[in-house]
N, C-alpha and C positions, 0 to 999 in steps of 0.2 A: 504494500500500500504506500502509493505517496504521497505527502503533503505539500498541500501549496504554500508559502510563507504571503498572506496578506499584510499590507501597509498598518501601520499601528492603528489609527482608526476607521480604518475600512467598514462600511455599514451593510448589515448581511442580515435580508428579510429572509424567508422560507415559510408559505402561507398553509403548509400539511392543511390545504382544503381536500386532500381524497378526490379529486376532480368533479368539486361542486365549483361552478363558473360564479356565482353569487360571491359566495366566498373571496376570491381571486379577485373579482372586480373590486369587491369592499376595501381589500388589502391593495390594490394599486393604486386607488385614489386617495389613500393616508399613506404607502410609502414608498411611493415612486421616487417621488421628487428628492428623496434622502440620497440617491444613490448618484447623484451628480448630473453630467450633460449622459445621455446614452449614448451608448457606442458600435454592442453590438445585441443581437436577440437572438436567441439559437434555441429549436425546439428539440427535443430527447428522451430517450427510455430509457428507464435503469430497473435493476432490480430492485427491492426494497424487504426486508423481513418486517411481518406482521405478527408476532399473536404464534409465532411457531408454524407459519406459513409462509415461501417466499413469494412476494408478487412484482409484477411488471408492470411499472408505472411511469408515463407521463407526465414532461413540465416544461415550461418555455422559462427560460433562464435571460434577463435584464443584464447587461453589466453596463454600468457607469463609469465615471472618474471616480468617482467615492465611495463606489461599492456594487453589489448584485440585487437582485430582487428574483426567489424562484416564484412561478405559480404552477400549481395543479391542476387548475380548471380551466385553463386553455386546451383548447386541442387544435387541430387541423386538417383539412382534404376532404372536406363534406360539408353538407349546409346546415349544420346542428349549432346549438347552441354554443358549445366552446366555441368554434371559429368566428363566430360573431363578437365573443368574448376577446378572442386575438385579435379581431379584426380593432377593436378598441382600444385597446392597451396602444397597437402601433398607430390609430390615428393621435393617442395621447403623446406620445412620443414623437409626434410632428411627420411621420410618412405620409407622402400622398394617398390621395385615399383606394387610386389605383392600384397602384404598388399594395397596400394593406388588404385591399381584397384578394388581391393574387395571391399572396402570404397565405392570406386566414384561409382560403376556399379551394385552394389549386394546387398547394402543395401535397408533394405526396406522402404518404405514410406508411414508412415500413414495418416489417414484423419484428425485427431484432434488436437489442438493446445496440443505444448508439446514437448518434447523433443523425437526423432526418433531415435539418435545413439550418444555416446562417443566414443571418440577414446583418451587413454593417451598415450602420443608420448613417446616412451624409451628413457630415458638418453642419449643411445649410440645413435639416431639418430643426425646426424649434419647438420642442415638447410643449404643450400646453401651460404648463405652470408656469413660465418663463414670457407667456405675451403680458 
């Protein structure tokens, strides 16, 4: 196992909403803006232990200049609720909203733990909290 060494004050949400999109959204609107300008978005699977069970779980991972933001209740590649949920987070984040729908609705979704999509957010985008 290896460790990342994070900056002394680095701020690191992680919203364990279980992939309720409510959840996720609640927690983006209180702590997005903690994590600095965004930079990049990347959606993924991992394993995770539960309860003496291991499962395979879903999260779209925020990184800033001053830290990450995970969520749970985002998903991707279908017209359900998560991706309407992503599709949000990145208009909050300043992406066009073309580009956000392609993201939230088009991307595709693999079966295997691992990384599924990046997205690096352009300079000229301007997160909502910042107009």
């Amino acid at each position: 196992m290896t460790t990342t060494r994070r900056r002394r004050y680095e701020y690191r949400y992680r919203d364990n909403s279980c992939g309720v999109t409510r959840v996720s959204l609640e927690g983006m609107r209180k702590h997005l803006r903690k994590i600095g300008q965004p930079q990049v978005v990347r959606a993924y699977r991992f394993r995770s232990a539960r309860e003496y069970t291991e499962v395979t779980r879903e999260a779209v991972l925020v990184k800033g200049t001053r830290g990450t933001a995970r969520f749970e209740g985002f998903c991707w590649g279908y017209g359900g609720e998560g991706p309407r949920g992503l599709r949000n987070l990145l208009l909050m984040l300043g992406v066009p909203i073309g580009v956000a729908e392609r993201v939230a609705f088009e991307k595709q979704r693999k079966d295997e733990c691992g990384t599924d999509w990046e997205y690096e957010v352009p300079r000229e985008c301007i997160p909502v909290w910042q107009l």
